[in-house]
N, C-alpha and C positions, 0 to 999 in steps of 0.2 A: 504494500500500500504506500509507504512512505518512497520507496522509489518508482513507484507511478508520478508522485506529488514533484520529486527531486525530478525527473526527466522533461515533466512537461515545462518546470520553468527554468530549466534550461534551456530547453528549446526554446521557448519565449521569450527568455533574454538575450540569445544569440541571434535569432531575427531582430528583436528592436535593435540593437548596437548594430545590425550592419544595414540599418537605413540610408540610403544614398541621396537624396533629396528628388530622384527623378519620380513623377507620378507614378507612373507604370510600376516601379518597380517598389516604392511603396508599398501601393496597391494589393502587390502580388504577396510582399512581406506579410502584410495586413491578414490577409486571407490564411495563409498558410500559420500565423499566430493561432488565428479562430480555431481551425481544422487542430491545430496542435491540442487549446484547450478546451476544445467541443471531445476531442475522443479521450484523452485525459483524464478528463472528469466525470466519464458514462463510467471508464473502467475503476477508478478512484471510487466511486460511489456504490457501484457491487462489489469493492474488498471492501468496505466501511461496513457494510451491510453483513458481509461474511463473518467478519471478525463480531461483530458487536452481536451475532445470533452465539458465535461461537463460546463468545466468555459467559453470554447472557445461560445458555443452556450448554453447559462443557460435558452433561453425560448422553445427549440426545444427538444425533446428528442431522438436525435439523440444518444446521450451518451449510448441508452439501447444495442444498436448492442454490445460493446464491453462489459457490463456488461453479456448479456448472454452468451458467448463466454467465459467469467472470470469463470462461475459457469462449462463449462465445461472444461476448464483449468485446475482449481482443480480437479475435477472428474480423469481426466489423468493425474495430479500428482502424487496421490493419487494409482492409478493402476500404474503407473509406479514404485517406488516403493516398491509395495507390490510384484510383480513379482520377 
């Protein structure tokens, strides 16, 4: 979870600092920030979910629903993306 959080703003700090002032490419910066913290934060939000079923109930394995759900989160970050 914590490096979902650590990667996305990296990746978000390394597009802003390499702003060049031309619009286009701005622009392009801009978009690719969103995509970075739009898919970031779907998979950040199903380990939140995992973890916090997982402490909440530690003898039940209730926690798997939102791990399987994690594995296809990435899958759709991942295609999203790459599109």
């Amino acid at each position: 979870m914590s490096c979902d959080i650590i990667i996305t703003a990296c990746m978000v700090y390394c597009l802003f600092r390499s702003r060049t002032g031309v619009k286009s490419t701005d622009t392009l910066l801009t978009r690719l920030s969103r995509y970075a913290i739009e898919t970031g934060l779907a998979t950040t939000i199903v380990a939140i979910a995992d973890l916090s079923l997982y402490n909440r109930y530690p003898d039940v394995n209730i926690h798997l629903a939102p791990c399987y759900i994690l594995t296809k989160a990435y899958t759709n970050s991942l295609l999203a993306v790459s599109l």
